[in-house]
N, C-alpha and C positions, 0 to 999 in steps of 0.2 A: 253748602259746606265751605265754599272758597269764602264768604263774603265773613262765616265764624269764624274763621280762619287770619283772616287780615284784622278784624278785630282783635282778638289777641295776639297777635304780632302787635298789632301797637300799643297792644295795655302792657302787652312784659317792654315793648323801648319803652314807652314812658314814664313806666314805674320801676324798674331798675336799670338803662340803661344810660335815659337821660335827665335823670334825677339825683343830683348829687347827694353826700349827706349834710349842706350845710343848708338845703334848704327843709332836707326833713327836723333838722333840730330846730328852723325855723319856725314849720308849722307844729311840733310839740311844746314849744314854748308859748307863742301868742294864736294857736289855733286859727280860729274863723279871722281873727285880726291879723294873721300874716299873709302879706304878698303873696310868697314866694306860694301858698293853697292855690290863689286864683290863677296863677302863672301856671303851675304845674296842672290844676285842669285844662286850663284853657292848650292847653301841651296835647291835652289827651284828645280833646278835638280837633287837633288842627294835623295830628298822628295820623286820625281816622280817615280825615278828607285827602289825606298823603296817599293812604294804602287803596283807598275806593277809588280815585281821581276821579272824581264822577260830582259835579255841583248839584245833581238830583238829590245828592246823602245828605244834604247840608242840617236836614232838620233832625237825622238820624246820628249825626257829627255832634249836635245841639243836644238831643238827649244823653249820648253817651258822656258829653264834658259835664253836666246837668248830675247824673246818676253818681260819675264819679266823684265828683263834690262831695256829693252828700252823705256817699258813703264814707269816706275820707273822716268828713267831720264827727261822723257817730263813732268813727275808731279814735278820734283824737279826746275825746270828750270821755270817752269809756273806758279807754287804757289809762292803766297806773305801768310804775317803777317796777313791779313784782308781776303783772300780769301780761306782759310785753310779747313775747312770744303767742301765747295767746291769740291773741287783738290781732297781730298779724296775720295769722292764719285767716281767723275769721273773716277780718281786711279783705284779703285776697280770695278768698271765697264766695264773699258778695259781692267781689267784682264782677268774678266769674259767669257766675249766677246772672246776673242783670245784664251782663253780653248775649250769652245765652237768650235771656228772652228777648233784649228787642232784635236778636236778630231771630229768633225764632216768628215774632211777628211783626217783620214789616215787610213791605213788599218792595221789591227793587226790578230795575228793569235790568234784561239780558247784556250790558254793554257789552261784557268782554267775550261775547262772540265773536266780536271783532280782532280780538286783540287773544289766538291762541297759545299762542306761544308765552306769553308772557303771564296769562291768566290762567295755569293748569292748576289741579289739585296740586300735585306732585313740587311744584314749588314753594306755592305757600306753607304746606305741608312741611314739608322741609325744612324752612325759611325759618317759621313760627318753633321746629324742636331744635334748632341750632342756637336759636336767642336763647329757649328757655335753660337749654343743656349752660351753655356759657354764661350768660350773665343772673335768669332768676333762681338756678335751683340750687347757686352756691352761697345767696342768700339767704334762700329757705333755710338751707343746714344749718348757716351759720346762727339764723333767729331760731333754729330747734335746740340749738346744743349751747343758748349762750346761757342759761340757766347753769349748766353742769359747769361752763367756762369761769365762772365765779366763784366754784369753790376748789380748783382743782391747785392751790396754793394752800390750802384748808388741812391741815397734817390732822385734825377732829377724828374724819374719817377714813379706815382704811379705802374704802372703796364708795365710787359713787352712788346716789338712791337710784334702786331700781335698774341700775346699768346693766347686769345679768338676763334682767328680765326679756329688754327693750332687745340684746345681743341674741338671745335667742329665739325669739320672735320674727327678727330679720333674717338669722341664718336659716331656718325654717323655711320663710316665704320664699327663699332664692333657692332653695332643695326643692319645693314640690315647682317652683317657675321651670326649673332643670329637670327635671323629670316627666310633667304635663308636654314640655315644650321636646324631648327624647335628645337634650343635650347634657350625658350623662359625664362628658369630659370634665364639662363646667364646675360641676360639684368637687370633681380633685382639686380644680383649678382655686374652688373654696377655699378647701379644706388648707392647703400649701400656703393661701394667705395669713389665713390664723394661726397658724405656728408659726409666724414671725413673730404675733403678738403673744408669746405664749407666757399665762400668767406664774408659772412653777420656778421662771429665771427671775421674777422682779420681787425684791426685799423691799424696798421701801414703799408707803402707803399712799405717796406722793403719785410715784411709779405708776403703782396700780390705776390708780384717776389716769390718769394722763394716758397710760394705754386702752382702759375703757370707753375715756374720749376720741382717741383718734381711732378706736373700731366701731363705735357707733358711728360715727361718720365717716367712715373710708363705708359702711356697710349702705348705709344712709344715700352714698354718691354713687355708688355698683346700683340700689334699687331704683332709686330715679332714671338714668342711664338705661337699664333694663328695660323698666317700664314704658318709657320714651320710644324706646325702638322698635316696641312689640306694639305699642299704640300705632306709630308712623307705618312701619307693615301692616297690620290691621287695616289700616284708613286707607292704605295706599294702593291696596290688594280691592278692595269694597266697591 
């Protein structure tokens, strides 16, 4: 679990913390012909040989900068202008995915018997929901919700597609989270949020977007968050 662990710590630094946006319009523009690809795989290996310190992983360093490539290049190659959100998800999915298995199969030696203090669950643990809390999940949101961000100047519409839907779906899943979990305070604590947003004060259709935008996402950043912390207790308890 430590070794899945350090693995994704360094796929979220290397893929949102030290990856600027000038080298991702890099690689949307000239693909497998931009630098700035091989750079940022070769990032993603040299992350891994950081978080293992261990020159035995080198070959397991070698597949993950390898894996990362490739999947990179099928999201570069596959995504359009309209399907962006999308592609990223999936992106990040098959990263996932393919940490998962080589570390699911490879075999590593005991080092950090040596070394306990520094090699606990409980850090890495930590370590890996404190990146993803801060720097990958405020991209997520922002690659979920940049579809709605494009039309929310759009006077067309009163209201955005499907936002109702999406809003109740989520207030939903954070009621039975609050209730399974017998933190019944939570749900006031809900409820007192959304009547800030309350849609019976907003006249203009502009308005309406714009506050179904920022409660998809304020709701979006509460369930990550949520999920997060009840994952790291989970893991941390186990």
């Amino acid at each position: 679990m430590i070794i899945l662990l350090k693995l994704l710590l360094a796929h979220f630094v290397g893929d949102f913390v030290l990856q600027p946006k000038s080298w991702v319009a890099d690689k949307e523009e000239f693909k497998a012909k931009s630098p700035k690809l091989y750079l940022h795989v070769l990032l993603h290996g040299l992350l891994v040989m950081i978080v293992l310190w261990d020159w035995s992983y080198w070959l397991l360093a070698l597949a993950v900068t390898i894996t990362h490539g490739a999947i990179d290049l099928v999201k570069l190659y596959a995504q359009k202008a309209d399907n962006k959100p999308r592609w990223f998800l999936i992106d990040q999915g098959m990263h996932l995915v393919a940490l998962s298995l080589l570390w699911s199969s490879w075999f590593y030696p005991s080092w950090y018997d040596y070394f306990p203090v520094v090699d606990t669950v409980d850090i890495w643990l930590y370590a890996t929901a404190l990146i993803f809390l801060t720097a990958v999940s405020g991209i997520v949101i922002q690659v979920i919700l940049s579809t709605w961000a494009k039309v929310l100047d759009d006077g067309h519409e009163e209201s955005l597609q499907n936002a109702g839907r999406y809003i109740g779906i989520l207030e939903r899943l954070f009621v039975f989270t609050f209730v399974v979990t017998g933190n019944w305070e939570a749900i006031g604590f809900l409820l007192a949020a959304k009547s800030v947003f309350r849609f019976g004060d907003l006249k203009e259709s502009k308005d309406r977007k714009l506050t179904e935008y920022i409660l998809i996402g304020t709701l979006l950043s509460f369930g990550i968050a949520i999920a997060t912390g009840m994952l790291v207790i989970g893991l941390g308890t186990a």
